[in-house]
N, C-alpha and C positions, 0 to 999 in steps of 0.2 A: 189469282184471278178468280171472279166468281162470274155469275149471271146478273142479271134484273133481279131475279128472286132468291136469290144468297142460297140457293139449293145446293151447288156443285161445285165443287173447289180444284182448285189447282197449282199445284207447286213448282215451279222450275228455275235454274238459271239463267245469268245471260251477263256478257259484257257489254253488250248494249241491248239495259232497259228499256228507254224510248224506244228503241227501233226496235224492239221485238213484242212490245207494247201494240206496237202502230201494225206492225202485222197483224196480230193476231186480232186488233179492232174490224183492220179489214178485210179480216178473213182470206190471208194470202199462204197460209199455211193450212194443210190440210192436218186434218188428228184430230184428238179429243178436245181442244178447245174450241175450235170451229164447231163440229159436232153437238157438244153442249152449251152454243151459244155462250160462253165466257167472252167478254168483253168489259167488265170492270176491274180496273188493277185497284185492290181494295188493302192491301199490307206488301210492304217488301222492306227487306234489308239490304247493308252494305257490306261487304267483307272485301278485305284485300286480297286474299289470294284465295285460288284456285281449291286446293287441298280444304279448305276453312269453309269455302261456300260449297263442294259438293258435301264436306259432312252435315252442315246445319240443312241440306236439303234432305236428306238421309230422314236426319233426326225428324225433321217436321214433317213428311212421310209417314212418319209411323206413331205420329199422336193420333189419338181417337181427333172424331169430328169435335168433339165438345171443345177439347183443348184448344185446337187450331182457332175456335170462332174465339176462345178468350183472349188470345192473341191478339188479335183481327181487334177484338174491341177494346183491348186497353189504351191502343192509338186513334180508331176509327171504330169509334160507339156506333157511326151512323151507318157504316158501308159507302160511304162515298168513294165515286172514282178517284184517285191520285193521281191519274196519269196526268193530266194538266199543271201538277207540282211537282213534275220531274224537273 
């Protein structure tokens, strides 16, 4: 997740994307998202198990900024929101 101004990023899991999508739109969770105003889901993956999506959370933790926005942009050049293509 990022902001309006693709300044601040954010990594995490979830079994339920939409619904944790929709919290964090409405700011029903308190923490660093709410905080930095993130409210665009701009990149996410899918994994089946558990063990597979905390290590790729891991791993994308600990790329520099630069790598994560290459990421971001090999699917989504623009930064548009996805959450409406859940």
């Amino acid at each position: 997740m990022t902001n309006e101004w693709n300044t601040v990023f954010y990594i995490g899991f979830s079994s339920d994307l939409r619904g944790r999508i929709y919290s964090h739109k409405e700011k029903l969770i308190e923490g660093f998202v709410k905080r930095y105003k993130l409210t665009k889901l701009v990149y996410y993956e899918c994994e089946g198990n558990r063990v597979g999506v905390l290590a790729r959370e891991k791993q994308l933790k600990r790329w520099s900024r630069a790598k994560k926005i290459a990421l971001i942009k090999k699917t989504n050049p623009d930064f548009k929101d996805l959450y409406d293509k859940l």
